[in-house]
BATORSE-997185 format. One record per residue (C-alpha): residue in three letters; x, y, z. Coordinates in Angstrom, 2 decimals, decimal comma. Example, Ala and Ser with C-alpha at 12.3 -4.5 7.8 and 13.67 -1.06 7.14 Angstrom:
<sites>
   residuo         X         Y         Z
       ALA     12,30     -4,50      7,80
       SER     13,67     -1,06      7,14
</sites>
This chain:
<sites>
   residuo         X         Y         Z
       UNK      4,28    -68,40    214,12
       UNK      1,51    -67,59    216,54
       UNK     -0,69    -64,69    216,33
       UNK      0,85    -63,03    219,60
       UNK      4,49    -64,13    218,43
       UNK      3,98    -62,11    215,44
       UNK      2,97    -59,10    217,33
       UNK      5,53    -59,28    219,58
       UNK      8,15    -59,57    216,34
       UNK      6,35    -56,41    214,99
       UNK      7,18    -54,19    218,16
       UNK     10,16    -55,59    218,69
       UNK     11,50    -54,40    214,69
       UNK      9,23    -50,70    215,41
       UNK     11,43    -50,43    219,03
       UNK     14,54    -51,13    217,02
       UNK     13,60    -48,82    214,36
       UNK     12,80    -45,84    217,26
       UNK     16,00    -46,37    219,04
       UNK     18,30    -45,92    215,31
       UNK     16,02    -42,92    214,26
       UNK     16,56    -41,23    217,68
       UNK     20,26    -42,31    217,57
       UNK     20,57    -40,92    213,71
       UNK     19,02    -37,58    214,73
       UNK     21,20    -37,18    217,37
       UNK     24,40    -37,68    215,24
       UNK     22,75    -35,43    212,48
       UNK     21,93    -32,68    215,31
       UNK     25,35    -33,02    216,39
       UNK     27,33    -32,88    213,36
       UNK     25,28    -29,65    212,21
       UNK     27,15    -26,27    213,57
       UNK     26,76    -25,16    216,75
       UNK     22,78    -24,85    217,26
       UNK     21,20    -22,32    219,19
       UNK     19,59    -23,79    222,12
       UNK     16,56    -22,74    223,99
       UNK     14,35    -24,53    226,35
       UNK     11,80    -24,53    229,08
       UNK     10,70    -26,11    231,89
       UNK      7,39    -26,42    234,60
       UNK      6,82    -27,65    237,82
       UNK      3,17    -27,30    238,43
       UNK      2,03    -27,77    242,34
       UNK     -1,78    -27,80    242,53
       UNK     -2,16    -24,11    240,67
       UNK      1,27    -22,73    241,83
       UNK      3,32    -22,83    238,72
       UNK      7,33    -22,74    239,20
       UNK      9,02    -21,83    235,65
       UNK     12,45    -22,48    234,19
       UNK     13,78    -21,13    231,27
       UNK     17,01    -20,61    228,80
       UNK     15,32    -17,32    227,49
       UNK     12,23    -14,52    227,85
       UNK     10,74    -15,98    224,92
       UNK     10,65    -19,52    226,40
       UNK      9,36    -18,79    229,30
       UNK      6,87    -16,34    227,99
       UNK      5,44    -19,09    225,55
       UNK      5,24    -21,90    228,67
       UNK      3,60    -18,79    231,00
       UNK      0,59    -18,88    227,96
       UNK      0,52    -22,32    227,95
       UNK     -0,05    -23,01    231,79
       UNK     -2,86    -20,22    231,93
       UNK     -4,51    -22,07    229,79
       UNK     -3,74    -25,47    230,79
       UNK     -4,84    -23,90    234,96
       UNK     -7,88    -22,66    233,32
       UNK     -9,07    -25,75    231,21
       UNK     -8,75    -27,53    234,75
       UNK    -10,58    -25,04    236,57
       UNK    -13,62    -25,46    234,03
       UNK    -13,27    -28,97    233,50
       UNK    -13,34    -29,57    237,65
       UNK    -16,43    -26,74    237,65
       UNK    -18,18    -29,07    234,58
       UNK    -17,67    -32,05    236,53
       UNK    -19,17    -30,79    240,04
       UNK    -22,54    -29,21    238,11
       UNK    -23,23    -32,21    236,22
       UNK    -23,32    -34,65    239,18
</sites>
């Protein structure tokens, strides 16, 4: 075998080995009682942030995260127009 067949062999097995993990987490998740789902969601346009979520908590959590995230690009963006 080739070098590059070889690779290929070696992501082809890790893809396989992804796809039964997910599936086997999946059956495990569903065969568990009923779990107590809670989720979250953004839609970030420019610095207007739109949020989805299941719960307060959720969306509380996510509300942190995109200050930070809006002001990390602020001062990244400032960084980038003093330096050049």
């Amino acid at each position: 075998m080739s070098d590059w067949a070889s690779l290929a062999f070696v992501g082809f097995v890790l893809i396989i080995i992804g796809f039964v993990l997910i599936f086997l987490s999946i059956v495990i998740s569903v065969a568990k009682t009923k779990p107590k789902t809670k989720g979250a969601g953004i839609i970030l346009i420019g610095p207007f942030p739109i949020i989805i979520g299941t719960d307060k908590e959720s969306v509380k959590i996510l509300l942190v995260l995109t200050i930070v995230v809006i002001v990390l690009v602020i001062l990244l963006l400032l960084l980038n127009y003093y330096t050049t």
